[in-house]
DOTILO-691805 format. One record per residue (C-alpha): residue number from 1; residue in three letters; x negated, y, z. Coordinates in steps of 0.05 Angstrom, whole numbers, padded with zeros to 5 digits, always signed. Each point is the difference from the previous one (the first is absolute). Layout:
BEGIN
    n  res       x       y       z
  NUM  ALA       X       Y       Z
...
//
This chain:
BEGIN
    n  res       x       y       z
    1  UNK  -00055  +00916  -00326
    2  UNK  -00039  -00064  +00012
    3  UNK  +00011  -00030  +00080
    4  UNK  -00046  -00054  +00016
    5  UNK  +00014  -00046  +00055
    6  UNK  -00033  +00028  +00065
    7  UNK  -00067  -00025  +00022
    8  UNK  +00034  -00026  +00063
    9  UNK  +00063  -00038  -00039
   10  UNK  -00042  -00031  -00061
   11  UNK  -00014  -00064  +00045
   12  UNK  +00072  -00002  +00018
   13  UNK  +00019  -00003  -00075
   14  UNK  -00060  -00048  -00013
   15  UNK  +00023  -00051  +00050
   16  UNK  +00073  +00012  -00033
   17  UNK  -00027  -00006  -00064
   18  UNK  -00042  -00064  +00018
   19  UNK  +00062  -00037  +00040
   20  UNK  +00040  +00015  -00072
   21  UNK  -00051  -00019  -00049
   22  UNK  -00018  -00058  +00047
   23  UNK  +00065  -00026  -00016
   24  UNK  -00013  -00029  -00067
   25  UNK  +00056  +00021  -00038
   26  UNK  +00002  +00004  -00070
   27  UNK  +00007  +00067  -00041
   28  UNK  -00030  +00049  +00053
   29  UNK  -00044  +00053  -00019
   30  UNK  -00041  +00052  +00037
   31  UNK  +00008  +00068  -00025
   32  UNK  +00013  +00073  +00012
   33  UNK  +00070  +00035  +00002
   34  UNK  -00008  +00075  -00007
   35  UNK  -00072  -00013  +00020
   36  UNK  +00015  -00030  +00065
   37  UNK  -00019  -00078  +00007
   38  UNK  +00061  -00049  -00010
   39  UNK  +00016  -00065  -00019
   40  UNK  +00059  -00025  -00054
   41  UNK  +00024  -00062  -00012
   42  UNK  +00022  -00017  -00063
   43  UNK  -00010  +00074  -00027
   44  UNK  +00041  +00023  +00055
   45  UNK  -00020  +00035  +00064
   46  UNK  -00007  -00048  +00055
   47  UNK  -00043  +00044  +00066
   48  UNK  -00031  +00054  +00004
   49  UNK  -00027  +00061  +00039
   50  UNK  +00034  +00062  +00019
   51  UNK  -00052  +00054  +00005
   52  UNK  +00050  +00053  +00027
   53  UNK  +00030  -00046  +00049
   54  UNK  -00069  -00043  +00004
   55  UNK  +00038  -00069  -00001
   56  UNK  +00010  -00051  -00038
   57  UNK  +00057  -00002  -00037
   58  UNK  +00051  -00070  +00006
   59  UNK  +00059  -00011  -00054
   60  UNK  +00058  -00028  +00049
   61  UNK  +00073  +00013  -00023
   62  UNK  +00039  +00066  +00032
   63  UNK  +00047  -00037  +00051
   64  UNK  -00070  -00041  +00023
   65  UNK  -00039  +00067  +00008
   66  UNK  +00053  +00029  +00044
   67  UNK  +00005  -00065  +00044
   68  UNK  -00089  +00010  +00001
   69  UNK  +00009  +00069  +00021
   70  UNK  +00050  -00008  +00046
   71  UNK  -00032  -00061  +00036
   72  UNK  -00070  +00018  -00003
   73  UNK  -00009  +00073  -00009
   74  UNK  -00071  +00007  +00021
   75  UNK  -00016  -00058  -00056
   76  UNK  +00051  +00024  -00054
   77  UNK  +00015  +00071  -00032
   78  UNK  +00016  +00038  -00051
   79  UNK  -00002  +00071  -00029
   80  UNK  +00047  +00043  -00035
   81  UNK  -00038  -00015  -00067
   82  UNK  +00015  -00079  +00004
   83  UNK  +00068  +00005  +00031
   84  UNK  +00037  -00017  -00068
   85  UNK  -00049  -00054  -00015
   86  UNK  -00010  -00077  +00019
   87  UNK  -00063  +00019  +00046
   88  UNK  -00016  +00003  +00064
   89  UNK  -00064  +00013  +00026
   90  UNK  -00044  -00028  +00058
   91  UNK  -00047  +00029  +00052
   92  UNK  -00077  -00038  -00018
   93  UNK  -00005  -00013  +00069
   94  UNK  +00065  -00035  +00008
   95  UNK  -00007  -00036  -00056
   96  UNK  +00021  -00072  +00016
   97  UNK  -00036  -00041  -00059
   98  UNK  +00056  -00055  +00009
   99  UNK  +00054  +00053  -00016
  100  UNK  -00045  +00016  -00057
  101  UNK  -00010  -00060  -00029
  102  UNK  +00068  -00025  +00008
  103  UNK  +00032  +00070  -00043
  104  UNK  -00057  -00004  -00059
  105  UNK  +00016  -00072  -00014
  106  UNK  +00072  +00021  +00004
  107  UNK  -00009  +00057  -00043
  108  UNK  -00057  -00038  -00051
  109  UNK  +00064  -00050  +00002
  110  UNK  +00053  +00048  -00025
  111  UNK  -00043  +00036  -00042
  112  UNK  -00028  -00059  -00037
  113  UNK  +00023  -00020  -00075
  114  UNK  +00040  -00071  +00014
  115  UNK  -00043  -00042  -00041
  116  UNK  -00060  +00020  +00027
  117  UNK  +00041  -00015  +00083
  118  UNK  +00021  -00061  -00036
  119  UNK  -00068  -00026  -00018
  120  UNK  -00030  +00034  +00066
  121  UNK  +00049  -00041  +00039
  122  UNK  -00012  -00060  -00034
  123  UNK  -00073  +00001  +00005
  124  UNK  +00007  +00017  +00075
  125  UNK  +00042  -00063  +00010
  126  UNK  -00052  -00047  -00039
  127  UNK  -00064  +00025  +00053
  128  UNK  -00011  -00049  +00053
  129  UNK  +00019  +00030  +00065
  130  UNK  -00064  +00030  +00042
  131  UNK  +00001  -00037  +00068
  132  UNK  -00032  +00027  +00059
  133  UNK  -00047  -00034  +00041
  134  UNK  +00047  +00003  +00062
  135  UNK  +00050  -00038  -00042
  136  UNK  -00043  -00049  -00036
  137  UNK  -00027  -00011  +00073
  138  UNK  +00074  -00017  +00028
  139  UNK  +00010  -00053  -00068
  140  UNK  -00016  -00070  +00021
  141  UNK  -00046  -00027  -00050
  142  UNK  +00019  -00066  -00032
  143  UNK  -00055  -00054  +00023
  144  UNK  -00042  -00020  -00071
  145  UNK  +00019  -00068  -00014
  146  UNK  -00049  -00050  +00011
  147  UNK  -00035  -00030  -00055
  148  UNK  -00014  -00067  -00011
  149  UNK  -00051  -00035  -00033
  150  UNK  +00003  -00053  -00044
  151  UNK  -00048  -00050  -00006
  152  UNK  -00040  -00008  -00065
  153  UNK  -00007  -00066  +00012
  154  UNK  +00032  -00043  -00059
//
């Protein structure tokens, strides 16, 4: 039987799926897992959508979803179908996207063949660093030299 994500949830999983995809990261692919939207990295599944639970669905290692749970339980849960499983998943509207981002590059970061982290790493490295304006504004600017002229005169 085919569960699509409720009316209600989809733009909780679109502004999930936008904050992930948004992230640039190479070897992620939009799909379908048992007809339900997800997204792999590297072949692997990275997020997805719970229909039964209607949640989005977080790899985190066992001892981290028990601290989650603990700590937070109106954020974090899980059910007796993911207990034996690195999962945990996440109420949409306590979703903090800065949790989210941090685990999918942690997880896109374990799951990711080493050359390809190697070169991703590398080329990371070799960007220029994005200022902001606030702290291109505090930068003193170096005063232009002054140019001289030179005479033509021979």
């Amino acid at each position: 039987m085919r569960c699509a994500i409720k009316r209600e949830r989809q733009a909780d999983w679109d502004r999930l799926k936008k904050l992930a995809l948004g992230l640039g990261l190479p070897g992620v692919d939009e799909t379908t897992s048992y007809g339900q939207p997800t997204l792999k990295a590297h072949g692997k599944l990275w997020v997805w959508w719970s229909p039964h639970e209607d949640a989005p669905v977080f790899k985190v290692p066992i001892e981290e979803r028990e601290m989650l749970v603990e700590v937070e339980p109106e954020t974090f849960f899980f059910t007796p179908h993911y207990k034996d499983y690195p999962l945990v998943l996440v109420r949409p509207e306590k979703l903090d996207l800065d949790w989210a981002k941090a685990n999918l590059i942690k997880v896109w970061r374990a799951q990711a063949p080493k050359r390809l982290l190697k070169a991703h790493d590398i080329a990371a490295e070799a960007k220029p660093k994005a200022t902001s304006r606030a702290q291109r504004a505090k930068t003193p600017r170096k005063a232009s030299p002054t140019r001289r002229r030179t005479s033509s005169r021979h």
